[in-house]
mmCIF file as Biopython writes it, N, C-alpha, C and O atoms, coordinates in Angstrom:
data_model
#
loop_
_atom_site.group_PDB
_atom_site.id
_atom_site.type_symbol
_atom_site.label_atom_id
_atom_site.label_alt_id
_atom_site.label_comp_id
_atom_site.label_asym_id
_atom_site.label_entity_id
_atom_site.label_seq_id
_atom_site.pdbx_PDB_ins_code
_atom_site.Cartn_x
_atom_site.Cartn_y
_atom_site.Cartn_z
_atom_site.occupancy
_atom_site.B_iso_or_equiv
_atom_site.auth_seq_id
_atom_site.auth_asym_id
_atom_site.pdbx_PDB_model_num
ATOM 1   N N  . UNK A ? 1  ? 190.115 -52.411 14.273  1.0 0.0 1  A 1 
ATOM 2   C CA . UNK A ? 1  ? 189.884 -52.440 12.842  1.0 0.0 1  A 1 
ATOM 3   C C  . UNK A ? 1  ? 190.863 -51.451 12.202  1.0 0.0 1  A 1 
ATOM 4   O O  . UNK A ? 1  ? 191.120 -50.315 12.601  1.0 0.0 1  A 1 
ATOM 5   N N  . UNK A ? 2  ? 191.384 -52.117 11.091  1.0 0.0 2  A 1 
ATOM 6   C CA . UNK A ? 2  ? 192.317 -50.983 10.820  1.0 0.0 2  A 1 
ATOM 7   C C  . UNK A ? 2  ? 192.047 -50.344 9.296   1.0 0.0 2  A 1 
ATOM 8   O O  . UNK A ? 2  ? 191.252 -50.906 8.544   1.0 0.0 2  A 1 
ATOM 9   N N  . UNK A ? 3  ? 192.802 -49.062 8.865   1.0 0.0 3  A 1 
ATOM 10  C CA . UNK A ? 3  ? 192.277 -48.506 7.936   1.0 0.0 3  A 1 
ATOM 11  C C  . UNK A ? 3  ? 191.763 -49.118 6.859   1.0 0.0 3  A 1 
ATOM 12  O O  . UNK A ? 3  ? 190.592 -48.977 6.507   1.0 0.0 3  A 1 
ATOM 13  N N  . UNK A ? 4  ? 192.803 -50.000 6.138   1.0 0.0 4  A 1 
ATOM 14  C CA . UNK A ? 4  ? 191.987 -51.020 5.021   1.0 0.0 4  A 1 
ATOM 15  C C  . UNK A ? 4  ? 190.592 -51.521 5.317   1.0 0.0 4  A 1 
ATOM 16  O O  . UNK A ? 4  ? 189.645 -51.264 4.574   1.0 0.0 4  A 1 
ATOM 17  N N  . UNK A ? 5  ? 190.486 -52.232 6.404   1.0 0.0 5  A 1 
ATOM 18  C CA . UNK A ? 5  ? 189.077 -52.902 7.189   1.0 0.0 5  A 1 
ATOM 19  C C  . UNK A ? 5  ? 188.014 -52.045 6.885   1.0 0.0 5  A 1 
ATOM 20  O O  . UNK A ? 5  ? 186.904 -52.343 6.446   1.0 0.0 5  A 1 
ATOM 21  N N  . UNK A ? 6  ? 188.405 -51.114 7.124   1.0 0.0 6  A 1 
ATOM 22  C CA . UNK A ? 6  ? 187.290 -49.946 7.622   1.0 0.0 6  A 1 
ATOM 23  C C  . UNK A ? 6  ? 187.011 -48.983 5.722   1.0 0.0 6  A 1 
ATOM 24  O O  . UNK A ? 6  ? 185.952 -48.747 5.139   1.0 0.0 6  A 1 
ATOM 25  N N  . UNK A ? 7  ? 188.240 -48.723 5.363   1.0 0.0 7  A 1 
ATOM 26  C CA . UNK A ? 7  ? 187.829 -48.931 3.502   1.0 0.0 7  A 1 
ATOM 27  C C  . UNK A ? 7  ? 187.196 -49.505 2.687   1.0 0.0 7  A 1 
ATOM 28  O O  . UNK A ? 7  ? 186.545 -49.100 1.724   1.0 0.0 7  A 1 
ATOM 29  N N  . UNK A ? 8  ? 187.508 -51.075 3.321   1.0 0.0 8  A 1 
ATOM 30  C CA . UNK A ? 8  ? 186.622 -51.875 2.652   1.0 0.0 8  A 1 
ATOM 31  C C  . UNK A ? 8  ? 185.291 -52.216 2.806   1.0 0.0 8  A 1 
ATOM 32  O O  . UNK A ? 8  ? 184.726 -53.017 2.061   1.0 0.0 8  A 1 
ATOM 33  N N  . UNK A ? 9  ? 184.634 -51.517 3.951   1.0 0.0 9  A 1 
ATOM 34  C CA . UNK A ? 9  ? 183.568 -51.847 4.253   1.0 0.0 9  A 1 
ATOM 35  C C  . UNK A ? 9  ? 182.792 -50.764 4.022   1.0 0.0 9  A 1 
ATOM 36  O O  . UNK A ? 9  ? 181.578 -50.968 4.005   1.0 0.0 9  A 1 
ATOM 37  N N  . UNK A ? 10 ? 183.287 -49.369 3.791   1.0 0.0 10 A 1 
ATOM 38  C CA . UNK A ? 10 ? 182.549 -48.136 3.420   1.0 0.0 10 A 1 
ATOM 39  C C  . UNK A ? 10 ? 182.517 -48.642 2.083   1.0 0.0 10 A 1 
ATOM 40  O O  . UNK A ? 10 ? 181.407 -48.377 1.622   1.0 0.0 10 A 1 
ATOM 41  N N  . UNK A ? 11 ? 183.333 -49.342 1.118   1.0 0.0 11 A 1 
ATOM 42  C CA . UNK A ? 11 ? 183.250 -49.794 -0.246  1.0 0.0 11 A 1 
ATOM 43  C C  . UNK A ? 11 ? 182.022 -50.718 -0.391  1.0 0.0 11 A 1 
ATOM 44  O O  . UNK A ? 11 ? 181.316 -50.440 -1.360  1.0 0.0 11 A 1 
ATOM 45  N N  . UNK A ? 12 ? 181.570 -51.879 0.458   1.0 0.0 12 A 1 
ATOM 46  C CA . UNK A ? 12 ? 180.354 -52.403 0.513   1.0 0.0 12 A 1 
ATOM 47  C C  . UNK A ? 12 ? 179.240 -51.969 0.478   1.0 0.0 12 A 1 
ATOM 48  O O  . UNK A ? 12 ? 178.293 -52.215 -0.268  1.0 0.0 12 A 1 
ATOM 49  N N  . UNK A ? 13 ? 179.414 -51.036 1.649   1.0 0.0 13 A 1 
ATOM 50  C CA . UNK A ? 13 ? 178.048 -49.853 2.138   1.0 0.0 13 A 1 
ATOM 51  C C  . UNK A ? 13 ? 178.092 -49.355 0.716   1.0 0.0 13 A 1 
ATOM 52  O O  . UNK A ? 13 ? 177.183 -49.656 -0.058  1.0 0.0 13 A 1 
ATOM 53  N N  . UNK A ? 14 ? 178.950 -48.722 0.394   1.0 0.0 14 A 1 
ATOM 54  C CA . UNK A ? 14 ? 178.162 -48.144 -0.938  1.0 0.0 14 A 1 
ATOM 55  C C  . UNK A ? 14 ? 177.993 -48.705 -1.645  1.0 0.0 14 A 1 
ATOM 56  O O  . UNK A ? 14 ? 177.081 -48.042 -2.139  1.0 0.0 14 A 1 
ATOM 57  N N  . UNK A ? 15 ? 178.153 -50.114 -2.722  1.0 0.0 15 A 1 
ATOM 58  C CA . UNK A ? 15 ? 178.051 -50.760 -3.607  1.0 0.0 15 A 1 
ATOM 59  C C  . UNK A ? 15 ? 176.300 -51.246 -3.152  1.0 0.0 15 A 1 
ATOM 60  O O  . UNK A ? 15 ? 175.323 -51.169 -3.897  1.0 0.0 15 A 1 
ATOM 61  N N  . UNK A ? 16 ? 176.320 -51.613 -2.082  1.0 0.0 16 A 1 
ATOM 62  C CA . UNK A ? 16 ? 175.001 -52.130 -1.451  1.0 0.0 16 A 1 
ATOM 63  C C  . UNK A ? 16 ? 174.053 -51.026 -1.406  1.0 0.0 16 A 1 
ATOM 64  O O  . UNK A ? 16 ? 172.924 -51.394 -1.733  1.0 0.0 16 A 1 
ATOM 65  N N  . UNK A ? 17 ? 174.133 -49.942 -1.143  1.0 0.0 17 A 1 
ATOM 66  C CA . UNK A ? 17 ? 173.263 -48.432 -1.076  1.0 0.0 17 A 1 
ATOM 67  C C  . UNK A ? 17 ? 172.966 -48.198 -2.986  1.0 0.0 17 A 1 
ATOM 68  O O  . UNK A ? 17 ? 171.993 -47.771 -3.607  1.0 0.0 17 A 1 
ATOM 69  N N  . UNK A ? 18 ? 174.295 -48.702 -3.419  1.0 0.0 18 A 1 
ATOM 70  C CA . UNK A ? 18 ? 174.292 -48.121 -4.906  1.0 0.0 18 A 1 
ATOM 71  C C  . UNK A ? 18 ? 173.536 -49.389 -6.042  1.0 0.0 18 A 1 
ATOM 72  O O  . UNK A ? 18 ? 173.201 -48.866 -7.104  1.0 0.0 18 A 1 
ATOM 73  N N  . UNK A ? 19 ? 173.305 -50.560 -5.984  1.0 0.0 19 A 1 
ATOM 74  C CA . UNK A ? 19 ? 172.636 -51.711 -6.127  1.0 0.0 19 A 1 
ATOM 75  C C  . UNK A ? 19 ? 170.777 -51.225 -5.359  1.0 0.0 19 A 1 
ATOM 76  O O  . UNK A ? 19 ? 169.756 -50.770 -5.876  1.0 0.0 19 A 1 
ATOM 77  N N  . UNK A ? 20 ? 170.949 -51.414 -4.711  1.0 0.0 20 A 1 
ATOM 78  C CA . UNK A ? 20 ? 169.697 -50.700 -3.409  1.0 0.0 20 A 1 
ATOM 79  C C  . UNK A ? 20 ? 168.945 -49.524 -4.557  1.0 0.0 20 A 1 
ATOM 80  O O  . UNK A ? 20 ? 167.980 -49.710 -5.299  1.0 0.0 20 A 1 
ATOM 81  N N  . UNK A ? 21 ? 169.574 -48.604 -4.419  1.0 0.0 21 A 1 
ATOM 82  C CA . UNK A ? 21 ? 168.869 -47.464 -5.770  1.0 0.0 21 A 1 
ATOM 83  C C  . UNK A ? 21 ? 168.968 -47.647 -7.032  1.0 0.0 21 A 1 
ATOM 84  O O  . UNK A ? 21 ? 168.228 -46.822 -7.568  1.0 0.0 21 A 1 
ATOM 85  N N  . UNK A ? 22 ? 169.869 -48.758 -8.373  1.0 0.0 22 A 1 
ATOM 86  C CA . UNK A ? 22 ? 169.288 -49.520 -9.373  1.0 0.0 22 A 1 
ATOM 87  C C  . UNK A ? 22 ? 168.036 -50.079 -8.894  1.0 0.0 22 A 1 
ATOM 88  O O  . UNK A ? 22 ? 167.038 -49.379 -9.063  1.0 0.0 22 A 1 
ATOM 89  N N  . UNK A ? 23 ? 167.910 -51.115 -8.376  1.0 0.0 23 A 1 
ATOM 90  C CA . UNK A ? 23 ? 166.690 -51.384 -8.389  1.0 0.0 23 A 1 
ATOM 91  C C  . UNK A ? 23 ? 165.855 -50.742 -7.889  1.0 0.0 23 A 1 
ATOM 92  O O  . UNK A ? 23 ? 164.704 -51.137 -8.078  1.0 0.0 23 A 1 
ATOM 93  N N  . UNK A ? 24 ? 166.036 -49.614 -7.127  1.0 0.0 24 A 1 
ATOM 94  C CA . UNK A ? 24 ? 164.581 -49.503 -6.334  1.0 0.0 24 A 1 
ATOM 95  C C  . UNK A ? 24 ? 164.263 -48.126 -8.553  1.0 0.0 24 A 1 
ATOM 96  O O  . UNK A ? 24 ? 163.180 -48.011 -9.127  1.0 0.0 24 A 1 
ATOM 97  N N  . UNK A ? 25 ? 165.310 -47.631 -8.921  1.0 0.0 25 A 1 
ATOM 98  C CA . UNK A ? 25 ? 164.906 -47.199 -10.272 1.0 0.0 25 A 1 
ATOM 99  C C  . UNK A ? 25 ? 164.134 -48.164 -11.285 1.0 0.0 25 A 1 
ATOM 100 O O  . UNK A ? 25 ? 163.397 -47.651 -12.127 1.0 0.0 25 A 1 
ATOM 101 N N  . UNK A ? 26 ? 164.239 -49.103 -11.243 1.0 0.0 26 A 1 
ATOM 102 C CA . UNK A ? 26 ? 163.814 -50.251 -11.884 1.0 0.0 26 A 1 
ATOM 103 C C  . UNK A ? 26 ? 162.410 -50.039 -11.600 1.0 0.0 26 A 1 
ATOM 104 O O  . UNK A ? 26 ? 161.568 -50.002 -12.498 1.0 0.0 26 A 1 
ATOM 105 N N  . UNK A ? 27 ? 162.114 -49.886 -10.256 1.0 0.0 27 A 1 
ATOM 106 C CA . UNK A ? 27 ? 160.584 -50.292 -10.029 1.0 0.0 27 A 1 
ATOM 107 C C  . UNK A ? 27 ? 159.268 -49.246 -11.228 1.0 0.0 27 A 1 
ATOM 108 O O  . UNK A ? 27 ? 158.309 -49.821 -11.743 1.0 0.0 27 A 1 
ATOM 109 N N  . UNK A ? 28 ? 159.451 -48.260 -11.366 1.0 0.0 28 A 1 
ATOM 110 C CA . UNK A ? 28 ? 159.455 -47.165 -12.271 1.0 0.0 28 A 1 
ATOM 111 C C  . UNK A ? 28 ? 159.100 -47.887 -13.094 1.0 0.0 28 A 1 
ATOM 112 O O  . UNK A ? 28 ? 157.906 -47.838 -13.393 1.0 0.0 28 A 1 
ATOM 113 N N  . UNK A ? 29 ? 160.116 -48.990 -13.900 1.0 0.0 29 A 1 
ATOM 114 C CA . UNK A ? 29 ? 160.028 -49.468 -15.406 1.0 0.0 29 A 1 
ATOM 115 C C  . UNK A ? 29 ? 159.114 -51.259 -15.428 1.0 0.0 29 A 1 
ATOM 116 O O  . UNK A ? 29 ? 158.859 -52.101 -16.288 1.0 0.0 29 A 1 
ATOM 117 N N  . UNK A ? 30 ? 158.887 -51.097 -13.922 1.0 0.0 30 A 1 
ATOM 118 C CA . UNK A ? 30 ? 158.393 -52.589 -14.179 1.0 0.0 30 A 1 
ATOM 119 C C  . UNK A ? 30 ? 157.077 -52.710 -14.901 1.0 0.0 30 A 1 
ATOM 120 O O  . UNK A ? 30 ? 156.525 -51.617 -15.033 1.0 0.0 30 A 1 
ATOM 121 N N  . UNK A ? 31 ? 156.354 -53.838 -15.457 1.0 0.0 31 A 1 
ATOM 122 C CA . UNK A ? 31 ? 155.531 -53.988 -16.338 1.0 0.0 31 A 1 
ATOM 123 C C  . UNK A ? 31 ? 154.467 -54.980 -15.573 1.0 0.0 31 A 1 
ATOM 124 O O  . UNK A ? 31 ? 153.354 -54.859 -16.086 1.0 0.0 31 A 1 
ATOM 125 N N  . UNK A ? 32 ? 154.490 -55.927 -14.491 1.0 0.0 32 A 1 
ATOM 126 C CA . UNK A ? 32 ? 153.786 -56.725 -13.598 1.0 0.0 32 A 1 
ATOM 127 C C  . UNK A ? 32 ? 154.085 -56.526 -12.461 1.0 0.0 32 A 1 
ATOM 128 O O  . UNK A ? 32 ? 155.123 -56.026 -12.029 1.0 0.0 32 A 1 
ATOM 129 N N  . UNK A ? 33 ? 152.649 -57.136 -11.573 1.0 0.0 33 A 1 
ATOM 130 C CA . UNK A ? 33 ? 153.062 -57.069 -9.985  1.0 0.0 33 A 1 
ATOM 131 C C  . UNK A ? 33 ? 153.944 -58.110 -9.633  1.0 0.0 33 A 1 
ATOM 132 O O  . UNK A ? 33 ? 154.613 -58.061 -8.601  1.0 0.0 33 A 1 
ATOM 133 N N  . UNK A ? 34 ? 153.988 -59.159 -10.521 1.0 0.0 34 A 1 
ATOM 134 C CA . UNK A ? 34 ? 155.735 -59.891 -10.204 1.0 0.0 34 A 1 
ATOM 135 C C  . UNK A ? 34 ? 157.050 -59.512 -10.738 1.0 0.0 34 A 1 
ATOM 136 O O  . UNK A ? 34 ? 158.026 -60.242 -10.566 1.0 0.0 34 A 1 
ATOM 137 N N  . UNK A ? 35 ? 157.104 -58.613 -11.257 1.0 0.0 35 A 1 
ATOM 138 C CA . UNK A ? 35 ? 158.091 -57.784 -10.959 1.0 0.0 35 A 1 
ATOM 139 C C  . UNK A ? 35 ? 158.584 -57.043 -10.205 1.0 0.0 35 A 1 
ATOM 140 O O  . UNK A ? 35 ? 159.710 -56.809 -9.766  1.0 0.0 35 A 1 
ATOM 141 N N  . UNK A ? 36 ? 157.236 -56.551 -10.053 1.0 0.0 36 A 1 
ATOM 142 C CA . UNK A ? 36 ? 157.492 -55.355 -8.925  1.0 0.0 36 A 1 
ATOM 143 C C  . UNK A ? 36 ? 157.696 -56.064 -7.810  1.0 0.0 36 A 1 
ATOM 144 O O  . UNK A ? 36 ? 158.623 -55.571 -7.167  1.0 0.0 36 A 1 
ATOM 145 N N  . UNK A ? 37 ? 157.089 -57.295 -7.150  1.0 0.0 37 A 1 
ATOM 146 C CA . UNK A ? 37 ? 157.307 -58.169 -6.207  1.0 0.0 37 A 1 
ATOM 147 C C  . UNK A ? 37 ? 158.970 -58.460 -5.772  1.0 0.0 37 A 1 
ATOM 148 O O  . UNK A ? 37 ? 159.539 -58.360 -4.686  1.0 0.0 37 A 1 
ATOM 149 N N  . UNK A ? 38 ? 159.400 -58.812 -6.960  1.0 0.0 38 A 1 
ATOM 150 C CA . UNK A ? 38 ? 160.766 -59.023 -7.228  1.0 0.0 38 A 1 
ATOM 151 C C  . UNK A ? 38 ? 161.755 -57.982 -7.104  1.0 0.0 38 A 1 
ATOM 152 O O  . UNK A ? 38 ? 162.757 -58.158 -6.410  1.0 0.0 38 A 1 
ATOM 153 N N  . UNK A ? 39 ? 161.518 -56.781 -7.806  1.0 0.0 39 A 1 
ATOM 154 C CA . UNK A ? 39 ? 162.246 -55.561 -7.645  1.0 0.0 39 A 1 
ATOM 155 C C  . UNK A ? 39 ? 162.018 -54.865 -5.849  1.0 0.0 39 A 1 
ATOM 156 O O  . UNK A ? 39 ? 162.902 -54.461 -5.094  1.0 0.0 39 A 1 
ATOM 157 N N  . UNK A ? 40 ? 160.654 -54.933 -5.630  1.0 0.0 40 A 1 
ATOM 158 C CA . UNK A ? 40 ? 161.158 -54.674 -3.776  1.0 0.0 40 A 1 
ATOM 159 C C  . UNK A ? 40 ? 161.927 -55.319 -3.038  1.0 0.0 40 A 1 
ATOM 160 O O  . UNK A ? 40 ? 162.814 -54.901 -2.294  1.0 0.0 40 A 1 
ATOM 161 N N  . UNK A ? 41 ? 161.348 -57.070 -3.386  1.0 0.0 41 A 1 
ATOM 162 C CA . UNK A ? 41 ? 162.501 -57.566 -2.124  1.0 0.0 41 A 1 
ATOM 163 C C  . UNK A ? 41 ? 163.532 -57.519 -2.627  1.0 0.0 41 A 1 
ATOM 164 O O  . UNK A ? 41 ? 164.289 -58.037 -1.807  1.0 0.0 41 A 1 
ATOM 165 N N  . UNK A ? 42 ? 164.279 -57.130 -3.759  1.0 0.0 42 A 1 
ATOM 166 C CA . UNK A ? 42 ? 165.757 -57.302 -3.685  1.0 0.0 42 A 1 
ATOM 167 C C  . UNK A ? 42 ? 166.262 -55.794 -2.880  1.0 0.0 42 A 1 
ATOM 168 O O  . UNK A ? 42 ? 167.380 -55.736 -2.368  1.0 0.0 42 A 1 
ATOM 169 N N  . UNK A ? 43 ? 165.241 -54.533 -2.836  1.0 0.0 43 A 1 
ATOM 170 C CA . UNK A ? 43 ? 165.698 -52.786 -2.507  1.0 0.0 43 A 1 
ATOM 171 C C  . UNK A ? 43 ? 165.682 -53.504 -0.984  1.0 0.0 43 A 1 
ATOM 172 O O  . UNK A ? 43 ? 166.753 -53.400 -0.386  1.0 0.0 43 A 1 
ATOM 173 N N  . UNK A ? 44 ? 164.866 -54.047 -0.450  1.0 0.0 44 A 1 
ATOM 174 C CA . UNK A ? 44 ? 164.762 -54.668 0.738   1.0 0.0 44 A 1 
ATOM 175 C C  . UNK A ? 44 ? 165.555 -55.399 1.553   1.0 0.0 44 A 1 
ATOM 176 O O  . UNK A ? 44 ? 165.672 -55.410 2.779   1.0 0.0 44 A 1 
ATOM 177 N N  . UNK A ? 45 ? 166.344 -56.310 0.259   1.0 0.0 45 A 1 
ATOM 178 C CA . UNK A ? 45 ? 167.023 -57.353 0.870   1.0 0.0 45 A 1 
ATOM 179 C C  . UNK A ? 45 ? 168.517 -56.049 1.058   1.0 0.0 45 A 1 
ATOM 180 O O  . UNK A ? 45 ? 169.005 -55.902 2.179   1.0 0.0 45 A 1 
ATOM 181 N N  . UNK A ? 46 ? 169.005 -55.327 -0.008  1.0 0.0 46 A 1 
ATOM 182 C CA . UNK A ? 46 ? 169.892 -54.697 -0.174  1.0 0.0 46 A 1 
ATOM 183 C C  . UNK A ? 46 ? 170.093 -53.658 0.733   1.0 0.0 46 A 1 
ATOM 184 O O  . UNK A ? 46 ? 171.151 -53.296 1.249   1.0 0.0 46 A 1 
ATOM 185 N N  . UNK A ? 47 ? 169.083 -53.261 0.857   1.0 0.0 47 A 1 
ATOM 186 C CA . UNK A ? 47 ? 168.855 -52.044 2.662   1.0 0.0 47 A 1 
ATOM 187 C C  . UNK A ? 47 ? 169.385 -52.669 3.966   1.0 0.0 47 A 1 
ATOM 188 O O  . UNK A ? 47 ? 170.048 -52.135 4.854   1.0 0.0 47 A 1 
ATOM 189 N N  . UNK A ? 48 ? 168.910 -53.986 3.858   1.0 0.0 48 A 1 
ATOM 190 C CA . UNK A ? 48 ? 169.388 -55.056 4.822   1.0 0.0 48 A 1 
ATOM 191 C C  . UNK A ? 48 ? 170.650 -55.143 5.200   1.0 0.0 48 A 1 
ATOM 192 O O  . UNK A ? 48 ? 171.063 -55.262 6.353   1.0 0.0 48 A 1 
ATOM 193 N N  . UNK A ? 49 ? 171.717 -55.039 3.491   1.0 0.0 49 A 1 
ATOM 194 C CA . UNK A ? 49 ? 172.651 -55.455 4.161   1.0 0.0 49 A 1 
ATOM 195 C C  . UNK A ? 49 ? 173.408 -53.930 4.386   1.0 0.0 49 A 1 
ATOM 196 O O  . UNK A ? 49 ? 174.140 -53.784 5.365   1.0 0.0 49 A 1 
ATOM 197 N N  . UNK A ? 50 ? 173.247 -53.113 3.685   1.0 0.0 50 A 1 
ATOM 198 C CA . UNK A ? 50 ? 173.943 -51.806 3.524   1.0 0.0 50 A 1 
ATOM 199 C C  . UNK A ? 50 ? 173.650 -51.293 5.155   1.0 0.0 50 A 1 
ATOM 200 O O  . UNK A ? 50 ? 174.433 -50.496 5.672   1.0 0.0 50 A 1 
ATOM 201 N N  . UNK A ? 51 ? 172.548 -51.778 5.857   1.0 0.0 51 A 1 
ATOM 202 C CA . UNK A ? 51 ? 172.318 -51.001 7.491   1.0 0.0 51 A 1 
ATOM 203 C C  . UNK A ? 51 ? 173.081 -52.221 8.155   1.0 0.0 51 A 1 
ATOM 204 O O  . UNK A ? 51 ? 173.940 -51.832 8.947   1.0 0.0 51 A 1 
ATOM 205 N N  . UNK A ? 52 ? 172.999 -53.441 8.048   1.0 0.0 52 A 1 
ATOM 206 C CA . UNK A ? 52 ? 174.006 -54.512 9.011   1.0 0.0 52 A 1 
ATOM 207 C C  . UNK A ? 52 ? 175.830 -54.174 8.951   1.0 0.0 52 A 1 
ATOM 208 O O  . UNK A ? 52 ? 176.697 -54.544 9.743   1.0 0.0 52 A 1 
ATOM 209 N N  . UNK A ? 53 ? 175.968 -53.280 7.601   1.0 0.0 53 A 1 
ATOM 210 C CA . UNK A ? 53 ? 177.455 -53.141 7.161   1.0 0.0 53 A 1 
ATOM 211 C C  . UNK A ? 53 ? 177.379 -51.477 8.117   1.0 0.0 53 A 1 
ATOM 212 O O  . UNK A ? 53 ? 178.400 -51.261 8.770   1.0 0.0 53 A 1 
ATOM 213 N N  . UNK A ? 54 ? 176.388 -50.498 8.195   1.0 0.0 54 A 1 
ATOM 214 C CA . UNK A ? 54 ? 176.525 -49.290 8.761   1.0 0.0 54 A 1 
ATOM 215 C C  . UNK A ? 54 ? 176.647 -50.019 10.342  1.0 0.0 54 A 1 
ATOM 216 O O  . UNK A ? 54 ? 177.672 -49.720 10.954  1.0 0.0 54 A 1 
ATOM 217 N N  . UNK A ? 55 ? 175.731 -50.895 10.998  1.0 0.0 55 A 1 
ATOM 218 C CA . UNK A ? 55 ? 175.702 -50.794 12.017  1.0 0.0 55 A 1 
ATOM 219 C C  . UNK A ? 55 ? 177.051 -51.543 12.905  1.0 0.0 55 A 1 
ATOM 220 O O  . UNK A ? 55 ? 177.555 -51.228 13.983  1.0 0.0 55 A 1 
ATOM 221 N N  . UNK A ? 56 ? 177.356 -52.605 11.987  1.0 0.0 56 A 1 
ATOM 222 C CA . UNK A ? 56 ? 178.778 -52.986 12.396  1.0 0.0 56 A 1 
ATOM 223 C C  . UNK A ? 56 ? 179.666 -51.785 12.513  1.0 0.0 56 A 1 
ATOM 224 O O  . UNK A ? 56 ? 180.431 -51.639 13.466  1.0 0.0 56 A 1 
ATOM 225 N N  . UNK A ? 57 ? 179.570 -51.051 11.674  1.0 0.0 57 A 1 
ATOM 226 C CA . UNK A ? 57 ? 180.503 -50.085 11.077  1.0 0.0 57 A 1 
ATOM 227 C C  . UNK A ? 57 ? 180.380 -49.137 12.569  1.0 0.0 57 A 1 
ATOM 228 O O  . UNK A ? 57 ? 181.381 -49.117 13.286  1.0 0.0 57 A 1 
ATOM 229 N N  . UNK A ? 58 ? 179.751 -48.746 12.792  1.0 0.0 58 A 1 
ATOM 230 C CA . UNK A ? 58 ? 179.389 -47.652 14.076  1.0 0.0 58 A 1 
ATOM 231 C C  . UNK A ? 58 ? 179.707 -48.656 15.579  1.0 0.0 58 A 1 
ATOM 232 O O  . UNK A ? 58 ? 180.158 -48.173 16.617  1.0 0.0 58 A 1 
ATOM 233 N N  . UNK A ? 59 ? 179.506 -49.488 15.469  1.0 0.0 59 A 1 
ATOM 234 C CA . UNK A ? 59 ? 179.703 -50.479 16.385  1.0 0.0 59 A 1 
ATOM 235 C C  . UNK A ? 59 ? 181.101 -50.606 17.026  1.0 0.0 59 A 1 
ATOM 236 O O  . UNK A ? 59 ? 181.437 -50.796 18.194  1.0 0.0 59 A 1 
ATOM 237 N N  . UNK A ? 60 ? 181.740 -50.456 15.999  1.0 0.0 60 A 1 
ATOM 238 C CA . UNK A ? 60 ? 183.006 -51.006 16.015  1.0 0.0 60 A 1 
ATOM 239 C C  . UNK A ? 60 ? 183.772 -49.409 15.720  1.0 0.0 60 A 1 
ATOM 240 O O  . UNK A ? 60 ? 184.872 -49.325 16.266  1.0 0.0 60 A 1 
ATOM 241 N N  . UNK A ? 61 ? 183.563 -48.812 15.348  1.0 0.0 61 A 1 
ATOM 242 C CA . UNK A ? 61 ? 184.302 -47.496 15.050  1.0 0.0 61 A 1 
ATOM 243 C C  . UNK A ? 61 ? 184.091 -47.023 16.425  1.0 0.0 61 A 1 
ATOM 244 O O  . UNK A ? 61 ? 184.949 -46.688 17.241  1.0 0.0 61 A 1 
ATOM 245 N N  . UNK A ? 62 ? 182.880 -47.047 16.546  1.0 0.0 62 A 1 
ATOM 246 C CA . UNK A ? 62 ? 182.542 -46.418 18.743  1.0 0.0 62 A 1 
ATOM 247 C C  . UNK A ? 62 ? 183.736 -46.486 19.520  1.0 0.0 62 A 1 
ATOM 248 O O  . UNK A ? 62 ? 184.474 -45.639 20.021  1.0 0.0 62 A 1 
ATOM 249 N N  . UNK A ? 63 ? 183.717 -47.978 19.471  1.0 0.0 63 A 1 
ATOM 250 C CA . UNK A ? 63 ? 184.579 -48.670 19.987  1.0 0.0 63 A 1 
ATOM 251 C C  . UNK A ? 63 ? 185.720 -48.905 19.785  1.0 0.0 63 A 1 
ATOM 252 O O  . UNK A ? 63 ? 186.343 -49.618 20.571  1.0 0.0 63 A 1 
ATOM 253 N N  . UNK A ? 64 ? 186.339 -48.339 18.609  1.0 0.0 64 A 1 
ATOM 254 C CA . UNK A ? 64 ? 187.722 -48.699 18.028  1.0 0.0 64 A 1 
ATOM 255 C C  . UNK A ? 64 ? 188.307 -47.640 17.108  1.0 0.0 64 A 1 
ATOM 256 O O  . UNK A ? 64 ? 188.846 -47.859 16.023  1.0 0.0 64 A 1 
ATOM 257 N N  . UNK A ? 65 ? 188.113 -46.389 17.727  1.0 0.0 65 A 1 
ATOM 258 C CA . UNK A ? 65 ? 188.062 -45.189 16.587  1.0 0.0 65 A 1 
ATOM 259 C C  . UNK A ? 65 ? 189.577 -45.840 15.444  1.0 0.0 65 A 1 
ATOM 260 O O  . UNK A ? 65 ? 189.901 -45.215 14.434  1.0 0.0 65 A 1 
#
């Protein structure tokens, strides 16, 4: 993996970590439990991908400093 690769994917991780904490702030302002329904699974879905982008990330850095 080379430096760009590896830029661009710390750029994901954070956009995804930084999306991830908008909404999980949101939950604060919600007004129904279908909102709030809505506002977890997206902190949920977004944790998802921000740890699949860390764990590639470690995976492959291990392995490929």
């Amino acid at each position: 993996m080379n430096q760009d690769q590896k830029e661009r994917l710390f750029r994901c991780f954070c956009e995804a970590r930084k999306t991830q904490g908008f909404f999980s702030s949101c939950l604060d302002k919600s007004s129904t439990k279908e909102e709030r329904d809505v506002l977890i699974e997206l902190v949920q879905d977004y944790a998802r991908a921000s740890n699949k982008i860390k764990d590639y990330c470690l995976e492959n850095y291990h392995n490929n400093p």
